[in-house]
C-alpha positions as CSV (number, residue, x, y, z in Angstrom):
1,X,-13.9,67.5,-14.6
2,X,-12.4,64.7,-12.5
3,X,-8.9,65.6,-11.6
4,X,-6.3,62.1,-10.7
5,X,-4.1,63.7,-8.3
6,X,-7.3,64.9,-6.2
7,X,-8.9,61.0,-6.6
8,X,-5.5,60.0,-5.5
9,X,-5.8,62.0,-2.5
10,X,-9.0,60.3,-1.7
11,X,-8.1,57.0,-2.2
12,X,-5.2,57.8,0.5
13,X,-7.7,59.1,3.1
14,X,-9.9,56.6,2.6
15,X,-7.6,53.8,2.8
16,X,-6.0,55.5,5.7
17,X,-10.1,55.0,7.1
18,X,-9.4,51.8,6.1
19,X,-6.1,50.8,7.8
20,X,-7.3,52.3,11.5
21,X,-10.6,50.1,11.2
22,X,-8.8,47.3,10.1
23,X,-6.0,48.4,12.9
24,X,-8.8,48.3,15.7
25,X,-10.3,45.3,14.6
26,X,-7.1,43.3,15.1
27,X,-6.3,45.0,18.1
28,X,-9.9,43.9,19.7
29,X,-9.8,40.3,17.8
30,X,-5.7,39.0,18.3
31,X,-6.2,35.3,17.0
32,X,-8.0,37.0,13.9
33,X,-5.2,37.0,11.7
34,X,-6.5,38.3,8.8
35,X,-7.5,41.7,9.7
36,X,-3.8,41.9,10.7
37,X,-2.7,41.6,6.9
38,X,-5.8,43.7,5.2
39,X,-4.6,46.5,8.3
40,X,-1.0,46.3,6.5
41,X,-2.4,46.2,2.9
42,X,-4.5,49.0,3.7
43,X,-1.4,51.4,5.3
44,X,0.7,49.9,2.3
45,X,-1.5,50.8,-0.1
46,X,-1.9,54.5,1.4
47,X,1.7,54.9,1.6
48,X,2.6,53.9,-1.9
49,X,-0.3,56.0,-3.5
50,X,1.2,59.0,-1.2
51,X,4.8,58.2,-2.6
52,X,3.1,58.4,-6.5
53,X,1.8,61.7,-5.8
54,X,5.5,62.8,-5.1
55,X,6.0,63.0,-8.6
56,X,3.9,65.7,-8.8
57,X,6.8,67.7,-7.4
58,X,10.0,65.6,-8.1
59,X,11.3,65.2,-11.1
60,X,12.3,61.5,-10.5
61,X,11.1,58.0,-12.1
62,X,11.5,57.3,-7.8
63,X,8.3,58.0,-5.7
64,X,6.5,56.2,-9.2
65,X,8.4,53.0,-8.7
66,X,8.2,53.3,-5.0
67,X,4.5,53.9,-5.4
68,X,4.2,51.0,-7.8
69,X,5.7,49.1,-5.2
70,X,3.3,50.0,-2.1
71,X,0.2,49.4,-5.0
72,X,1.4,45.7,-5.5
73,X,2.9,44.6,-2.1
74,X,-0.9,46.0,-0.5
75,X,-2.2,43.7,-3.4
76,X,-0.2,41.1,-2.0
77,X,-0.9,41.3,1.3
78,X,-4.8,41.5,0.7
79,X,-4.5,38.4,-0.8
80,X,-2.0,36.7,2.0
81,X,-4.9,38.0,4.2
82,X,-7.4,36.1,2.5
83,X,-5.2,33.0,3.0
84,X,-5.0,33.7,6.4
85,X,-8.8,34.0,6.6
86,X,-9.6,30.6,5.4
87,X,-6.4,29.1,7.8
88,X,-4.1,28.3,4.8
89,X,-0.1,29.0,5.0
90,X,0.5,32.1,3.7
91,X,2.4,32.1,0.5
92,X,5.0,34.7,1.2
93,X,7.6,32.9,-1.3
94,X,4.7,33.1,-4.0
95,X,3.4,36.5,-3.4
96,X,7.4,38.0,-2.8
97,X,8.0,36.3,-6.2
98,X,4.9,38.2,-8.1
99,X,5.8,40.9,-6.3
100,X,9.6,41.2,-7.5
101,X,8.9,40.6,-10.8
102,X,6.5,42.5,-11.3
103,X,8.6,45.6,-9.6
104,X,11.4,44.5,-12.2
105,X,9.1,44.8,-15.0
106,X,8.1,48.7,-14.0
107,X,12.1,49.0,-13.5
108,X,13.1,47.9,-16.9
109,X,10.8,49.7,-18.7
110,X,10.8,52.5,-17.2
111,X,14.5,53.0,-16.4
112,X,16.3,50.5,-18.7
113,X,14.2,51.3,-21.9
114,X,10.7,52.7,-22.1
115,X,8.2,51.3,-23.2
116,X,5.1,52.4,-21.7
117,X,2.7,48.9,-22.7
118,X,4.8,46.5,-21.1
119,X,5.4,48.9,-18.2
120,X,2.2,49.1,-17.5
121,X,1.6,44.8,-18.4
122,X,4.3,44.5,-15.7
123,X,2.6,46.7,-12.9
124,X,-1.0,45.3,-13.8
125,X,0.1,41.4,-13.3
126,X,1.6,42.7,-9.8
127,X,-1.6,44.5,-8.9
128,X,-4.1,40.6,-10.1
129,X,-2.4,37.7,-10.1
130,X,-1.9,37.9,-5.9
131,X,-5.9,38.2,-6.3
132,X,-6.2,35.8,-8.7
133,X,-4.1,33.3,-7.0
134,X,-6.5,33.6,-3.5
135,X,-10.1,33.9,-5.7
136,X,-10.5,30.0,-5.2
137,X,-10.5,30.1,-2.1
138,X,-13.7,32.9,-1.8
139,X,-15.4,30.6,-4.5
140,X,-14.9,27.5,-3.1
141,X,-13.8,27.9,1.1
142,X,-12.9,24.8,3.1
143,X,-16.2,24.8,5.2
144,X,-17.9,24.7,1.7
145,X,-20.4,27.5,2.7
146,X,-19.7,30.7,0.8
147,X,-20.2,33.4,3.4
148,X,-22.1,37.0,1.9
149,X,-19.2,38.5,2.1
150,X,-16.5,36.0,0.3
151,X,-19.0,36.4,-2.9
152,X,-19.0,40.2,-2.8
153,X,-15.3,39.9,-2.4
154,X,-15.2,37.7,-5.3
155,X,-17.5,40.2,-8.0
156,X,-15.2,42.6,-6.7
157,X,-11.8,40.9,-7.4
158,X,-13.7,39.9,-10.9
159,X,-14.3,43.4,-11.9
160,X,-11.1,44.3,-10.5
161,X,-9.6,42.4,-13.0
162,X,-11.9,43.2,-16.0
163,X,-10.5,46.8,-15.5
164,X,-7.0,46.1,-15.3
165,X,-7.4,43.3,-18.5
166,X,-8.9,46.2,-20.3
167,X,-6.3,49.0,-19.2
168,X,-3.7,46.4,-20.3
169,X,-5.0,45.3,-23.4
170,X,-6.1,49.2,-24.4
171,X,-1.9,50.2,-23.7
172,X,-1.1,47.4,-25.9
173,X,-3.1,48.5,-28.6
174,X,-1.8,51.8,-28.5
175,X,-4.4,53.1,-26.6
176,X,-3.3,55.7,-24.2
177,X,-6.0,56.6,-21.7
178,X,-3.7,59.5,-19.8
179,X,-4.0,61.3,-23.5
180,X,-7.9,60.6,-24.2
181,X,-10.1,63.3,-23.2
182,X,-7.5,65.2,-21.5
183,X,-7.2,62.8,-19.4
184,X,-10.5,62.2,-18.3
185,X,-10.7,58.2,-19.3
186,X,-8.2,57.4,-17.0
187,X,-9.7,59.5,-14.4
188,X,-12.9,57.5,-14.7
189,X,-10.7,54.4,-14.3
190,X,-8.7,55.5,-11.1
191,X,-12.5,56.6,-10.1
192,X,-13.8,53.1,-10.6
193,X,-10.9,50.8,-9.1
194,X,-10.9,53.4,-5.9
195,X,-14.6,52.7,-5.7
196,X,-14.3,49.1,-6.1
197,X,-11.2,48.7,-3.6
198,X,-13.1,50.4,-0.9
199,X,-15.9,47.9,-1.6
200,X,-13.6,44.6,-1.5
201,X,-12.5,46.0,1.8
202,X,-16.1,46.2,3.0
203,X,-16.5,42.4,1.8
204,X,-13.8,41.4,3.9
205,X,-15.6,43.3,6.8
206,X,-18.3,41.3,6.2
207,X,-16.4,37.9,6.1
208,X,-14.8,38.8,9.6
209,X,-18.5,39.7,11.2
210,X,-19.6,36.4,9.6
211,X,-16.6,34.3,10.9
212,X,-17.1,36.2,14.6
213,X,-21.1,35.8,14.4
214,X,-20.3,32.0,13.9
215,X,-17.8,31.6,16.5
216,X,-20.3,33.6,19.0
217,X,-23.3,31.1,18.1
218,X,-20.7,28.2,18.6
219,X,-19.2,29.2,22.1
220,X,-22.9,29.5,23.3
221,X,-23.3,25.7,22.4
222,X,-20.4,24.8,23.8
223,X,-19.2,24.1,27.4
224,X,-16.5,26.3,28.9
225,X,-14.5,23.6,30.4
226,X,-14.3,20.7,28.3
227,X,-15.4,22.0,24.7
228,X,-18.0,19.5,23.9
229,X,-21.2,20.3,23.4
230,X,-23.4,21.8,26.3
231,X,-27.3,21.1,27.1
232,X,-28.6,23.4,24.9
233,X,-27.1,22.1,22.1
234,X,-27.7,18.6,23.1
235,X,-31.3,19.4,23.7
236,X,-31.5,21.0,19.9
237,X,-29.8,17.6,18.8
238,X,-32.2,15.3,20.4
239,X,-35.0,17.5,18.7
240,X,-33.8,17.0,15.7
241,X,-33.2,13.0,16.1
242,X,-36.6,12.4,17.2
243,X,-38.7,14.1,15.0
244,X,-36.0,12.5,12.1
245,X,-37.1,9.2,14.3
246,X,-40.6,9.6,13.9
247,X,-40.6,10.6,10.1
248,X,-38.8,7.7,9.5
249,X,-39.0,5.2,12.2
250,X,-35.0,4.5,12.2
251,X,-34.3,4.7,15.8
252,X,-31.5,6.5,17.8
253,X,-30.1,5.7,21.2
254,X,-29.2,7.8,23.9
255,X,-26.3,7.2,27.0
256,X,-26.6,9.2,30.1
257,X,-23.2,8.9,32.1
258,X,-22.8,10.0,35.4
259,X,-18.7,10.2,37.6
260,X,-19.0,8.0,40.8
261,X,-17.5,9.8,43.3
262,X,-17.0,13.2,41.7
263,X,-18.1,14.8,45.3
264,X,-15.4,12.9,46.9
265,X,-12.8,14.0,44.4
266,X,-13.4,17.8,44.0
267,X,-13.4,17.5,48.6
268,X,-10.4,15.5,48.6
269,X,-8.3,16.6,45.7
270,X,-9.7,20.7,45.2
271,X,-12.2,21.7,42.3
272,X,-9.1,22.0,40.1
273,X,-8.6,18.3,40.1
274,X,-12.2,17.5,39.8
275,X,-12.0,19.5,36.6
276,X,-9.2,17.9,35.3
277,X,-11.0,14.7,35.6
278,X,-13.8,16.0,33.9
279,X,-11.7,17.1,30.9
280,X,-9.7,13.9,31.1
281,X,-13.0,11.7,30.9
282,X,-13.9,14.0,27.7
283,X,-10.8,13.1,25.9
284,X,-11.0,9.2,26.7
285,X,-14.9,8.9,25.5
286,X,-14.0,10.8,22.4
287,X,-11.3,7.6,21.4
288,X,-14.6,5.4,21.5
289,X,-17.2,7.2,20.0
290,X,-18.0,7.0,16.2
291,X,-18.0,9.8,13.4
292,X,-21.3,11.1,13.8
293,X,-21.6,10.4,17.4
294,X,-22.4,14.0,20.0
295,X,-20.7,14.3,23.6
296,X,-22.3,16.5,25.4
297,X,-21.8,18.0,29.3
298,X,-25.1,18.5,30.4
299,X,-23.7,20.1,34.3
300,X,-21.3,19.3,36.8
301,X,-20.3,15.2,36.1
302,X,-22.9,14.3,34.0
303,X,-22.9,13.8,30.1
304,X,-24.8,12.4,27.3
305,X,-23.9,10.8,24.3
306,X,-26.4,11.1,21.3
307,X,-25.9,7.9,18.9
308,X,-27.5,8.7,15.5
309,X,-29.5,5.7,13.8
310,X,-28.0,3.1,16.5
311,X,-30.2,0.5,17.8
312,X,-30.3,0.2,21.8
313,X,-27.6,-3.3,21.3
314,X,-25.8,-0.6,19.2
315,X,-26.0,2.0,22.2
316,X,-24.7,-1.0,24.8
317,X,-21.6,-1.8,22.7
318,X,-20.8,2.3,22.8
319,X,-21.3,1.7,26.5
320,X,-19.1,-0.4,27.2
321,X,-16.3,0.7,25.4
322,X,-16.7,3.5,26.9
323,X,-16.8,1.9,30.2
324,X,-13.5,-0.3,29.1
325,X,-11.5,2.9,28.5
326,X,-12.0,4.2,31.9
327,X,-11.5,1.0,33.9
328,X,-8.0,0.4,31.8
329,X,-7.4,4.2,32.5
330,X,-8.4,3.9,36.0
331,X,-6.0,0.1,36.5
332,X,-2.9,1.8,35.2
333,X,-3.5,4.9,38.3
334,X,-0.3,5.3,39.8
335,X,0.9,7.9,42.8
336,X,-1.3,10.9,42.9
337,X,-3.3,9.8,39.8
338,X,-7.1,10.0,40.2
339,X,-9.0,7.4,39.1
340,X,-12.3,7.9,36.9
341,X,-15.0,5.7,37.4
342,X,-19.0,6.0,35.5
343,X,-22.0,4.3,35.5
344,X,-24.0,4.5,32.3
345,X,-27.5,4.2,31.2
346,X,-28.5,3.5,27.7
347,X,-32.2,4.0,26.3
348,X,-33.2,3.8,22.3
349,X,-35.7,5.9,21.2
350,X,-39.0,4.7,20.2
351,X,-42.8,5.7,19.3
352,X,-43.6,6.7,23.2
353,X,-40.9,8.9,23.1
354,X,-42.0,11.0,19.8
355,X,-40.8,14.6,20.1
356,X,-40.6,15.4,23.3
357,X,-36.3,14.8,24.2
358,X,-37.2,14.7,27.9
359,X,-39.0,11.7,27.9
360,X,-35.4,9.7,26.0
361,X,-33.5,11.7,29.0
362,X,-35.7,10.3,31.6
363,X,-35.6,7.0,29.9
364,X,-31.9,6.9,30.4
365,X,-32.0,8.0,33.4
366,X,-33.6,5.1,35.1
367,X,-31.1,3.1,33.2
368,X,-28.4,4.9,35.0
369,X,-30.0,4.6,38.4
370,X,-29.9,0.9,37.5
371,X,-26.5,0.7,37.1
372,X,-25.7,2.5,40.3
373,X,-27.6,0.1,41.8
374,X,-25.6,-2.6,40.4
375,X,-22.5,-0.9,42.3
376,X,-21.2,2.0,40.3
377,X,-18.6,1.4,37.2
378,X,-21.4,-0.2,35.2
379,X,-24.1,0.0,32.3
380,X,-27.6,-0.8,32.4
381,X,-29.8,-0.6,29.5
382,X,-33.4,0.9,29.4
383,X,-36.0,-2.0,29.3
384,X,-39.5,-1.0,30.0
385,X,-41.7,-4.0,31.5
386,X,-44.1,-5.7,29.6
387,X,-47.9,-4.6,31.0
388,X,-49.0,-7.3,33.1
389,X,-51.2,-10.0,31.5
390,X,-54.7,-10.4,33.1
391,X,-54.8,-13.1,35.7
392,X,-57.0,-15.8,34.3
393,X,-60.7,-16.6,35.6
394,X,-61.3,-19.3,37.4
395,X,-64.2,-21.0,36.8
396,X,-66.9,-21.9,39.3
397,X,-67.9,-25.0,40.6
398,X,-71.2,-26.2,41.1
399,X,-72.0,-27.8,43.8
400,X,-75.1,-30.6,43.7
């Protein structure tokens, strides 16, 4: 026969489990805030069923309220944590308010009058609406992709709910489950909400591996310095345009800019001030480019812009805003101010180019050689030359 103080017992171990994984994981991870809040609910949670089974050997309404308390504040903080996940304020007003009224309830009828039902109504709102009140947020996140993980959390918190909806509505009928069976049908309950706890905790687990996977894939398309996108993620982009290009023939346009003088700088100024150039530059092409548009650092001071469904006029205009930025940036230089100067080149995609990124990249390229040729702090757009016509025949003369 299932005995509730031993599945209490288990419930603190395993939550204890629980807290130190949760513990380690924010130690390892400190901007993951969540894990932070799920560690406390976790220890909470522990320490309140702990206090419960003090009645067991006290013959005080105390460790119950004081374990009814731990129960619903760990409820409330594995909902804050779920706030926290998803980079919303977290509601302590809210949640202390649920909280405290719920506490009340378990005080006034329990200590004031009893009355077992709305005892237990009281404690069960603690224990679901903090879950209820962060569900929408697993159903329905910001980024708009529900992770694995947020949907198991979300059947869980569901049947989490059906339980304590039907261990309400079965004390308000008069149904005491304590008393069935000797006991036994609210054994199977503690049973089922300790199995179902551990399992919401193991969909938060997998939420934070999601969330970490994601931001490992992002960092390795990123570039350390300036946080735009590297070459490997420039080079998947360009995949992707062209073979959209040559499904559909919209073209795309590509700039390839280049720092004059970035040698100069990092042997005149130190590598630190060549690198605050290059972050510098990043910020003031960011204020020209379009929704849409991709800057990428491709290695040391050269970056590429991809400009989705933009004709190569299009791909000038970008260039020389671009271009405009940094002169005005570079004419209002005062004292030890470095001035940033570029050269661009701009080339459009088209059918020669097909799948194969490189040839656009070359393309642009030569545009950019172009403009250094023109004397630095320029554009120059890609125009490949016309083949040569034939020369015409001449005709012969005949001579009598």
């Amino acid at each position: 026969m299932l005995n509730v103080p031993t599945l209490w017992t288990v419930f603190v171990v395993n939550f204890l489990a629980l807290g130190l994984i949760w513990a380690y994981v924010a130690r390892s991870y400190p901007k993951f805030a969540a894990a932070r809040f799920w560690m406390a609910s976790a220890f909470v949670g522990a320490a309140g069923a702990t206090t419960a089974l003090a009645r067991l050997f006290v013959a005080s309404p105390l460790p119950l309220l004081l374990g009814a308390a731990g129960v619903i504040a760990a409820s409330c903080l594995a909902a804050m944590g779920i706030q926290r996940f998803y980079d919303r304020p977290v509601s302590w007003r809210a949640m202390g308010g649920v909280g405290a009224l719920s506490l009340t309830g378990v005080v006034v009828f329990m200590v004031g009058f009893e009355h077992m039902q709305l005892r237990m109504l009281s404690y069960t709102l603690g224990q679901a609406l903090p879950l209820v009140l962060a569900l929408h947020l697993l159903l329905s996140p910001p980024e708009g992709r529900v992770s694995p993980g947020a949907r198991l959390s979300a059947i869980v918190i569901f049947a989490i709910i059906a339980i304590f909806l039907v261990r309400a509505g079965g004390n308000l009928l008069g149904y005491d489950f304590s008393a069935r069976a000797g006991g036994q049908a609210h054994a199977v309950m503690v049973l089922v909400l300790l199995f179902l706890s551990m399992t919401l905790n193991f969909g938060f687990l997998l939420m934070a591996m999601d969330r970490l996977r994601g931001e490992v894939a992002d960092l390795a398309l990123l570039d350390d310095l300036t946080g735009v996108a590297n070459r490997r993620h420039l080079l998947q982009r360009l995949s992707e345009e062209c073979a959209r290009s040559e499904r559909s023939g919209e073209p795309f346009s590509l700039l390839v800019i280049d720092l004059d003088g970035f040698k100069t700088i990092n042997d005149t100024h130190g590598h630190a001030a060549g690198d605050a150039c290059l972050r510098h530059f990043t910020l003031m092409a960011q204020t020209r480019l379009r929704p849409g548009d991709m800057l990428a650092r491709t290695g040391g001071d050269e970056f590429c812009v991809v400009l989705p469904s933009s004709s190569l006029r299009e791909g000038a205009m970008i260039a020389r805003r671009v271009l405009e930025v940094c002169r005005q940036d570079a004419a209002s230089c005062t004292g030890t101010d470095i001035p940033i100067a570029i050269s661009i080149g701009v080339a459009e995609w088209d059918r020669s180019v097909g799948q194969f990124p490189d040839r656009l990249i070359a393309y642009a390229d030569h545009a950019l050689y172009a403009a250094k040729k023109n004397g630095k702090n320029d554009f120059a757009v890609y125009d490949p030359a016309p083949p040569l016509a034939p020369e015409p025949v001449e005709s012969k003369r005949t001579f009598a």
